[in-house]
TORKE-313114 format. One line per 5 residues: number of its first residue (from 1); their letters; for each residue x, y, z of N, C-alpha, C. Coordinates in steps of 0.001 Angstrom, whole numbers. Each point is the difference from the previous one (the first is absolute). Example, Ala and Ser with C-alpha at 12.3 -4.5 7.8 and 13.67 -1.06 7.14 Angstrom:
2
1) as) 13190/-5690/7800/-890/1190/0/900/1200/0 ~ -350/1050/-720/820/1190/60/-770/1090/730
END
This chain:
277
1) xxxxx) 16366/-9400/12063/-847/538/-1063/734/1158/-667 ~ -552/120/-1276/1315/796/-1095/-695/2001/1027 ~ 611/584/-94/-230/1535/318/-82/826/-1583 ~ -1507/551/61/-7/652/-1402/300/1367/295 ~ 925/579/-1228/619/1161/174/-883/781/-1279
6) xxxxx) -411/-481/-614/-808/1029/-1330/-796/-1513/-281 ~ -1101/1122/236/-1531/-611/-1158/-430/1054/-1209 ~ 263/-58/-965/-553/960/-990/-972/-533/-1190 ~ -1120/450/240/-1402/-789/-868/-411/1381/-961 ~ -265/-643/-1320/-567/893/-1070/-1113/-945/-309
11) xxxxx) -916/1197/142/-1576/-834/-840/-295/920/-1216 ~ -487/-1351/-876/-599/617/-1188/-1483/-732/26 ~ -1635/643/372/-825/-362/12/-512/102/-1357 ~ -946/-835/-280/-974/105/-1152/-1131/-277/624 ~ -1072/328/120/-1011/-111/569/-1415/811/-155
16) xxxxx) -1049/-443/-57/-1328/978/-244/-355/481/1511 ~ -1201/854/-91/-106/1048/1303/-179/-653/766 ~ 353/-198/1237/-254/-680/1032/-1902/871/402 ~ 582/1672/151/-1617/380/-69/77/1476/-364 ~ -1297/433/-573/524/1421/-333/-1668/385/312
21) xxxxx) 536/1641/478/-1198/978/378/-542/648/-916 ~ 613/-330/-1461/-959/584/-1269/1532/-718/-1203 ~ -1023/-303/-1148/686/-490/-808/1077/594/-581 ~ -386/1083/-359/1034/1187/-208/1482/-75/793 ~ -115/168/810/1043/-197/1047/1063/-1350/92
26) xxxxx) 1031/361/314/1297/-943/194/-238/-1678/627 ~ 619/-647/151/152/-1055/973/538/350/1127 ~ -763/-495/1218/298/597/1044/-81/-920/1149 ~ 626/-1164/-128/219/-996/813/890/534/1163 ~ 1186/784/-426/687/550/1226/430/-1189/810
31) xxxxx) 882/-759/-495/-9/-1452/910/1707/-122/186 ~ 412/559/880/1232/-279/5/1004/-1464/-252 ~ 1170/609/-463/821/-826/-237/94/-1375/808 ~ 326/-284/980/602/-1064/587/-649/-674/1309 ~ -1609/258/-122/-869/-417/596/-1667/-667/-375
36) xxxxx) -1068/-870/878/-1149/455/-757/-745/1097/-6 ~ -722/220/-1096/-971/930/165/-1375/-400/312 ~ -895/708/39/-1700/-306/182/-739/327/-1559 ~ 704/-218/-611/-391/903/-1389/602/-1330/-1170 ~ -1004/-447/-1073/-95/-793/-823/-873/74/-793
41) xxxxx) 457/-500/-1201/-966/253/-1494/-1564/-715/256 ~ -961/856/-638/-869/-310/-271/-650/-1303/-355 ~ -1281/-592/-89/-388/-1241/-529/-253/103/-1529 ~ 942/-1280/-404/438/-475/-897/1492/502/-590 ~ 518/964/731/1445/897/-499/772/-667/543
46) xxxxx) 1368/-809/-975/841/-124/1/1109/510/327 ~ 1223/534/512/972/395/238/1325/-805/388 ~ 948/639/-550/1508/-688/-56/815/1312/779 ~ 966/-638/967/965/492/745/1085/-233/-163 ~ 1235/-113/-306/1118/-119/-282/1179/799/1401
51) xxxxx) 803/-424/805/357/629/922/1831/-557/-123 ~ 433/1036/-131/1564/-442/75/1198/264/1028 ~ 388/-1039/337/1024/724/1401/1147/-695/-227 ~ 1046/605/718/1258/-290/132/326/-147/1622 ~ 462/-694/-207/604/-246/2133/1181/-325/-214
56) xxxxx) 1405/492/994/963/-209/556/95/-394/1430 ~ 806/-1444/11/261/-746/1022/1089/139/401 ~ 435/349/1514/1911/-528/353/-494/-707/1039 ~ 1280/-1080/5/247/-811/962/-1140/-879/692 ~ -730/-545/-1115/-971/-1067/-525/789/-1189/892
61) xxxxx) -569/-776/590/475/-1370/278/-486/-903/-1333 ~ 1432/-1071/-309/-75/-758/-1416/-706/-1021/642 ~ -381/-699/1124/-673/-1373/103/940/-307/677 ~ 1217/36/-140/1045/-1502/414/1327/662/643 ~ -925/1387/1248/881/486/1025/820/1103/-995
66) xxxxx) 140/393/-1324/531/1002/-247/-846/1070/-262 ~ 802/1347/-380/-871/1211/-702/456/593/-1318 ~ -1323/464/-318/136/53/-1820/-890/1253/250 ~ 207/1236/-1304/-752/985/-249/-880/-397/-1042 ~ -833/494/-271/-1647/-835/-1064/-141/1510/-653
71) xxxxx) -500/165/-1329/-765/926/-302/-1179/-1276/-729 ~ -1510/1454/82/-669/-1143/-518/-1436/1360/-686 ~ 193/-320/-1433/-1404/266/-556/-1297/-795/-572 ~ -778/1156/488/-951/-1273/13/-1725/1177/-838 ~ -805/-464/-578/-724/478/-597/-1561/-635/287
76) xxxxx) -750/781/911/-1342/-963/676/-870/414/-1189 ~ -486/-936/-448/-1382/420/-1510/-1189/-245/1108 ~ -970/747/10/-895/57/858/-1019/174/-1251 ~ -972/-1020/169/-913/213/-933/-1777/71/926 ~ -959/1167/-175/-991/205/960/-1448/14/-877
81) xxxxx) -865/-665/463/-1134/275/-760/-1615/-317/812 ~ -512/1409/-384/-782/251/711/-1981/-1054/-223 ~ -83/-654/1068/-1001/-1237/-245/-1204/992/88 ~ -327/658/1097/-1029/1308/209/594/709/158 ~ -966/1537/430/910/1314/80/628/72/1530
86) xxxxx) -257/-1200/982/576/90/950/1062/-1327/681 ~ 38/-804/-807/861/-1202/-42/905/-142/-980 ~ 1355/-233/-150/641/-414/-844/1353/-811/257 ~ 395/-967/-948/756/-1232/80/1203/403/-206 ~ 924/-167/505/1547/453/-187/1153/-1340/-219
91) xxxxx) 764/91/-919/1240/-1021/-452/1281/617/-7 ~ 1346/-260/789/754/400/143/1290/-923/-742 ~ 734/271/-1004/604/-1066/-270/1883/315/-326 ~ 231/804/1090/1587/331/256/723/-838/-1181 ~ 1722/-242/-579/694/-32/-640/1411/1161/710
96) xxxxx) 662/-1306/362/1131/285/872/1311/-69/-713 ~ 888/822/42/1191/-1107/-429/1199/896/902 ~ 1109/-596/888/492/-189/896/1848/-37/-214 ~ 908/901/35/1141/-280/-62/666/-112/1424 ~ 691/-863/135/1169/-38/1648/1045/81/-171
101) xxxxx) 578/587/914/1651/503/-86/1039/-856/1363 ~ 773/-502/-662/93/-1475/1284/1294/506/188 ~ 747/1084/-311/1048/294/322/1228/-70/-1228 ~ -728/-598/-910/917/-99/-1252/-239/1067/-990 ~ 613/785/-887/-224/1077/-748/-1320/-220/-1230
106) xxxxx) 1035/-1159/-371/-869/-435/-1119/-1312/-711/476 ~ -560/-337/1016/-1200/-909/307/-793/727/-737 ~ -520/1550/229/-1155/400/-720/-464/-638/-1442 ~ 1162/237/-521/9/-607/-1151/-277/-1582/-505 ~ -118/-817/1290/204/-1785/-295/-1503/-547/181
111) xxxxx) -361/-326/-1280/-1110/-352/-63/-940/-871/2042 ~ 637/-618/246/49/-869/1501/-85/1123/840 ~ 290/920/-49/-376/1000/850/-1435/1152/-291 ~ -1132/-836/-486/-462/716/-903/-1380/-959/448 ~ -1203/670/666/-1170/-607/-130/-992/410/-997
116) xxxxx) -928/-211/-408/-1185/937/-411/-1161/-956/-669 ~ -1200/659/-529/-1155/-643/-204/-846/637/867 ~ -1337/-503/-118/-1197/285/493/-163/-596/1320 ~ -88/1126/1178/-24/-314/1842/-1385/-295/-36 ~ -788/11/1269/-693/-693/549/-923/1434/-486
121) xxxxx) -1797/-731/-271/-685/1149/-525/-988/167/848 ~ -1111/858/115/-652/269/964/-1320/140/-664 ~ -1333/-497/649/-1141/73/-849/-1097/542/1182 ~ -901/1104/306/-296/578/448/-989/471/-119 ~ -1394/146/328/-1206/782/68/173/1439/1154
126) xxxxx) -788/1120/-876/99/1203/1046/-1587/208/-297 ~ -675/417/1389/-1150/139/116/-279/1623/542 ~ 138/833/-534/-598/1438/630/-1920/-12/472 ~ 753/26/1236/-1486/-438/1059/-374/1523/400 ~ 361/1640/-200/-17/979/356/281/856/-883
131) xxxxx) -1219/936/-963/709/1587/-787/-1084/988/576 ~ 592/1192/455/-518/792/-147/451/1001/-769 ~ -737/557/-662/478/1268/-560/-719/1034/50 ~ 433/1131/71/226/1689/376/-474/1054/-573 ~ 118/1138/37/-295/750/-895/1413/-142/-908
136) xxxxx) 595/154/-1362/460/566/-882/816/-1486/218 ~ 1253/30/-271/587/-1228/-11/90/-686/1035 ~ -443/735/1070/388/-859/1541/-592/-1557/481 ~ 876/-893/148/-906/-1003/78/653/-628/1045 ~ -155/-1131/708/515/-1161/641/-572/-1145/-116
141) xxxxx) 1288/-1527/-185/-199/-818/-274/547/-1134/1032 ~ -454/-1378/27/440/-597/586/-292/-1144/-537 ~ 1044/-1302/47/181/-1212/-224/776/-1215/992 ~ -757/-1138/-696/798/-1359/364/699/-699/-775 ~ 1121/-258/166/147/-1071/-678/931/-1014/565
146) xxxxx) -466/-1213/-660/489/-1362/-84/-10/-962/-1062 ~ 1092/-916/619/538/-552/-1079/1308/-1334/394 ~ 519/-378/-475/1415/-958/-457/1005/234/-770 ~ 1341/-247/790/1706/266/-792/107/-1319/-317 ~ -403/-447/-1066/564/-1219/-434/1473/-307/-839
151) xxxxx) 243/-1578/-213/1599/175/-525/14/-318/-1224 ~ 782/266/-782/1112/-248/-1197/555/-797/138 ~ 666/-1047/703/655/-587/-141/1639/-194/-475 ~ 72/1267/-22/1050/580/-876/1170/-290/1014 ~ 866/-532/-318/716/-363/1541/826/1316/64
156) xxxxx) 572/-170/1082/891/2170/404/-1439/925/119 ~ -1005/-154/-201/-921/1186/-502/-1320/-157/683 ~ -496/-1175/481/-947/-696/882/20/-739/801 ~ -912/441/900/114/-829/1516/-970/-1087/-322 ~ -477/-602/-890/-980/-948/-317/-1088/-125/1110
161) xxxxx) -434/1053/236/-1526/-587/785/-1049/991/-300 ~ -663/-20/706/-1546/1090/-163/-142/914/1301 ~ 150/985/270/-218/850/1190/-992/861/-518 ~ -980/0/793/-1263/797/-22/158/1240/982 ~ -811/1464/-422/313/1095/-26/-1253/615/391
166) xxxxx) -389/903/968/-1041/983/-18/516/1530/284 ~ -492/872/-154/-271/1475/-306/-612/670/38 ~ -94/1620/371/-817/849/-26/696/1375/-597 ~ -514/928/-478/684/605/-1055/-1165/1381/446 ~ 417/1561/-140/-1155/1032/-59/1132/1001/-1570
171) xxxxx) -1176/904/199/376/942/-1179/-647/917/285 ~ 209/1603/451/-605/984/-59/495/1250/-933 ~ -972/548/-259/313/1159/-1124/-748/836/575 ~ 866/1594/183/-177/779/550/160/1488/-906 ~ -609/31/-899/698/1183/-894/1162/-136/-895
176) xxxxx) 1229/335/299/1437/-106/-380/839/-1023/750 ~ -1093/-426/871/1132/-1058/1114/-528/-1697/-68 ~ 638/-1070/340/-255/-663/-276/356/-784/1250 ~ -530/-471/727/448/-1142/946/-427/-1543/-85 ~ 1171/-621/224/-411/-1608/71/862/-917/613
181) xxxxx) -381/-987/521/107/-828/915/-469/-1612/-55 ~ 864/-1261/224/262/-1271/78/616/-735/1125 ~ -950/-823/36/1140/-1190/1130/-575/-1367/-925 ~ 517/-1199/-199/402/-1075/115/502/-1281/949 ~ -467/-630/-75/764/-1192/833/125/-1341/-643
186) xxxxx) 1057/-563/-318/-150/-1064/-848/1129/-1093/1085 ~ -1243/-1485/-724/846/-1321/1064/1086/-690/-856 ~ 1190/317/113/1063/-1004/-513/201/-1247/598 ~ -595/-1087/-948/379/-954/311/895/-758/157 ~ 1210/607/-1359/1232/-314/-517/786/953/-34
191) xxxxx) 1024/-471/-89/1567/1058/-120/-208/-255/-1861 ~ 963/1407/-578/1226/-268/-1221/773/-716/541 ~ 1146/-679/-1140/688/-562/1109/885/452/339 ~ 607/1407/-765/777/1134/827/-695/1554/-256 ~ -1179/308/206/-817/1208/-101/1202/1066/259
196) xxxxx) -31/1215/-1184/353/1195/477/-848/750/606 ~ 348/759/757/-948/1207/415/-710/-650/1526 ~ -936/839/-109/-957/-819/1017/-1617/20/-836 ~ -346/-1120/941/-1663/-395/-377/-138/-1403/-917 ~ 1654/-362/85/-645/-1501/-847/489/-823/738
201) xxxxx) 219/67/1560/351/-1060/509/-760/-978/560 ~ 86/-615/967/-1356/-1088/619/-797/1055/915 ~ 994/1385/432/-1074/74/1044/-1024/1290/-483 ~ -991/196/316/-1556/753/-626/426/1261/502 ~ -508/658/-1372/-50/1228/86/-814/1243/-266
206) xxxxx) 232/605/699/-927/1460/177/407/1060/-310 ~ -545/800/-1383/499/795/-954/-1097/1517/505 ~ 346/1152/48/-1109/1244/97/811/1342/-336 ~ -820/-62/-859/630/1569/-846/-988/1158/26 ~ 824/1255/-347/-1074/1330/220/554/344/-1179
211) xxxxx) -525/1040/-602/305/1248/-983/-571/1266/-379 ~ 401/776/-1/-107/1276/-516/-14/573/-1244 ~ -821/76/-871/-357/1041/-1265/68/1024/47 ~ 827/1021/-917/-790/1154/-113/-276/168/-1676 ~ -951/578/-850/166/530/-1253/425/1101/-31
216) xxxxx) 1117/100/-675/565/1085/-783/-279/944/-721 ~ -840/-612/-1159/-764/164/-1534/-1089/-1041/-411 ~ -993/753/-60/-626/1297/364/-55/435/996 ~ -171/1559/-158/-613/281/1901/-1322/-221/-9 ~ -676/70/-899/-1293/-241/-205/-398/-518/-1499
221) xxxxx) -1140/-1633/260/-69/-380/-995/-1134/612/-800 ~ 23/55/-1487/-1128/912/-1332/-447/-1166/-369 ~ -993/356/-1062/-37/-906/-912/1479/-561/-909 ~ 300/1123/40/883/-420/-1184/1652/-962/697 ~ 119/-43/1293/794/-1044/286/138/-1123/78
226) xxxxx) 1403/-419/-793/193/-1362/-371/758/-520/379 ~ 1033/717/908/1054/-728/909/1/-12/1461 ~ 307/-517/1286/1016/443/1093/817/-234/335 ~ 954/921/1113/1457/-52/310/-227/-131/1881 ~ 308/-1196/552/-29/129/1233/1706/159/390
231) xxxxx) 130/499/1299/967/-845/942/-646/-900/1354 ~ 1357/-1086/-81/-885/-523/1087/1448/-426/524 ~ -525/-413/1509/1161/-345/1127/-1105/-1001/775 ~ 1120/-1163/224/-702/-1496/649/596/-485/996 ~ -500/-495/1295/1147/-804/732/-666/-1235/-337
236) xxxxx) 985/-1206/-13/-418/-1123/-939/799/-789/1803 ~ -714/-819/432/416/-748/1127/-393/-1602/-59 ~ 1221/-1080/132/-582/-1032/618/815/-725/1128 ~ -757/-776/246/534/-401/1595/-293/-1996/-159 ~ 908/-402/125/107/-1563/328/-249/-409/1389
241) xxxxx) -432/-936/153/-301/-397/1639/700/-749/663 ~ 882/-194/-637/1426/-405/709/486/1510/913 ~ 56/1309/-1291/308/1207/1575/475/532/-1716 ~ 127/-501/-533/1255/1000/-1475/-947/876/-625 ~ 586/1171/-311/-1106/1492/-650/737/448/-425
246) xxxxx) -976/905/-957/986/1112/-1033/-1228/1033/-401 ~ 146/1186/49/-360/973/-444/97/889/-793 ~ -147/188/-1254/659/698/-1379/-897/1496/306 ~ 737/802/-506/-422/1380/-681/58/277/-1122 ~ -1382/60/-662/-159/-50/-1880/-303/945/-271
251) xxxxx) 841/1333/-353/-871/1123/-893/-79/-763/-1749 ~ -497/491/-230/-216/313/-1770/-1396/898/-279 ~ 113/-439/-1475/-786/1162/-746/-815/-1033/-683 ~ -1522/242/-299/-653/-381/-1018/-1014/1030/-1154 ~ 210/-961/-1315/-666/893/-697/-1188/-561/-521
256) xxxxx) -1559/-48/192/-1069/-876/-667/-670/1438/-1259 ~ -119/-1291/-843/-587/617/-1221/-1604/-931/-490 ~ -487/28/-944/-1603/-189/179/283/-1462/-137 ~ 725/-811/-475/32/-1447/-114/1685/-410/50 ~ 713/829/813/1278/-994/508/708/939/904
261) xxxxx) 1117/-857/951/205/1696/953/1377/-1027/11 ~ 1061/1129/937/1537/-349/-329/598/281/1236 ~ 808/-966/749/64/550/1213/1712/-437/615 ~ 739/533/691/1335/298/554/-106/-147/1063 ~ 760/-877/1039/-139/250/1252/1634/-545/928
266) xxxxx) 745/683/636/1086/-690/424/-2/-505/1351 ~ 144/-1105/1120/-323/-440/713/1841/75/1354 ~ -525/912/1104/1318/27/649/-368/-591/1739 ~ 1073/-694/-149/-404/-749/1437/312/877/885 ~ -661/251/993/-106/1122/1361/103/-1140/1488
271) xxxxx) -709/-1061/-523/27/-494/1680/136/-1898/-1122 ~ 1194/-542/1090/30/-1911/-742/382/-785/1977 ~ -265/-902/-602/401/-1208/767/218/-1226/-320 ~ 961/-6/-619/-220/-1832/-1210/1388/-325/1053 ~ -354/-1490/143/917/-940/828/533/-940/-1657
276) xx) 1504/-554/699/133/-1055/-1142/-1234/-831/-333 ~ 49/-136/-1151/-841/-1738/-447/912/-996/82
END
């Protein structure tokens, strides 16, 4: 299995309030980068996600006993819309495209070394079965969700089958702080037929992430605020049941404004275990 040395993801959200404690006031989903949250738009609100990453691969196995380095960007359009104020339907529809380096200078460059198109998409209901909320912004949330990774067909880019997925997701807001938390488990039925990374192989996997918020700006919200500035730090973990794991460390920064927020996050591996594929 390829060993990732840099994950670096930029999000640009567009999106309406997931929920707000007076109209006046900012969007305040607070939903970190590279996990789920418990927090989703309202009934009948639409929202679009746009998420962009870059990954570097060395010493990728090519299929046929050799090794090749891969870079690969890829852009998940996540589109969410809220059915009631406590259910909403989620569409995930990635766009990959894939260069390999087979040892020749020029390969980057040769079209044949070159995948891309639309990967396998994901269609998803999240059910927040739990809110409480607090005095002033403080609240806690909790959700389910489930759903299906279905394929594209796209050959290089899909494992052509359907693996079904469940989840649980929290969100607490604490003043200036923000905590939240995910696990996942999804059944692979199918391999790619040379998956980078891990989590697209045959064997099922179990994904659980934490994160940390803080706001920056404001220290305290007025009427008259229209922006925020968090930092946040994530451990982003998954684990295959064959025995292979990887554990990233994601700081970044986000900024939400009353109807779109903008977010940075760089992803560094701390703990791996990938065996050849």
């Amino acid at each position: 299995m390829a060993r990732l040395e840099l994950a670096c993801v930029f999000v640009m959200a567009v999106a309406a309030v997931a929920w707000a404690v007076a109209s006046a006031r900012p969007a305040m989903g607070q939903q970190a980068t590279n996990q789920a949250s418990a927090t989703q738009p309202g009934a009948g609100l639409l929202t679009f996600r746009e998420r962009v990453s870059f990954h570097v691969y060395e010493n990728h196995s090519d299929g046929a006993g050799g090794e090749q380095d891969a870079l690969e960007l890829a852009a998940d359009n996540v589109f969410v819309y809220g059915v009631t104020g406590d259910f909403a339907v989620m569409a995930h529809l990635p766009v990959k495209v894939r260069w390999f380096d087979r040892g020749d200078d020029s390969a980057l460059r040769d079209s044949a070394d070159i995948d891309g198109g639309l990967a396998d998409w994901t269609l998803m209901g999240q059910w927040r079965f739990l809110r409480v909320d607090e005095v002033g912004i403080n609240t806690s949330r909790y959700a389910m969700q489930f759903g299906v990774e279905g394929p594209s067909y796209n050959d290089g880019l899909s494992s052509e089958s359907f693996d079904p997925f469940v989840g649980l997701s929290m969100t607490h807001i604490r003043g200036r702080h923000g905590f939240g938390g995910a696990v996942r488990y999804k059944v692979n039925t199918d391999s790619e037929p040379n998956p980078l990374g891990l989590g697209n192989g045959d064997s099922d996997v179990l994904t659980y992430d934490a994160s940390y918020l803080y706001r920056l700006d404001p220290v305290a919200y007025t009427a008259s605020t229209t922006a925020s500035t968090y930092l946040q730090i994530e451990l982003n973990s998954l684990y295959e049941m064959d025995g292979d794991r990887r554990t990233l460390l994601s700081p970044g920064l986000l900024f939400e404004a009353q109807t779109w927020a903008a977010e940075v996050s760089v992803q560094l591996p701390v703990d791996q275990r990938m065996t050849d594929s």
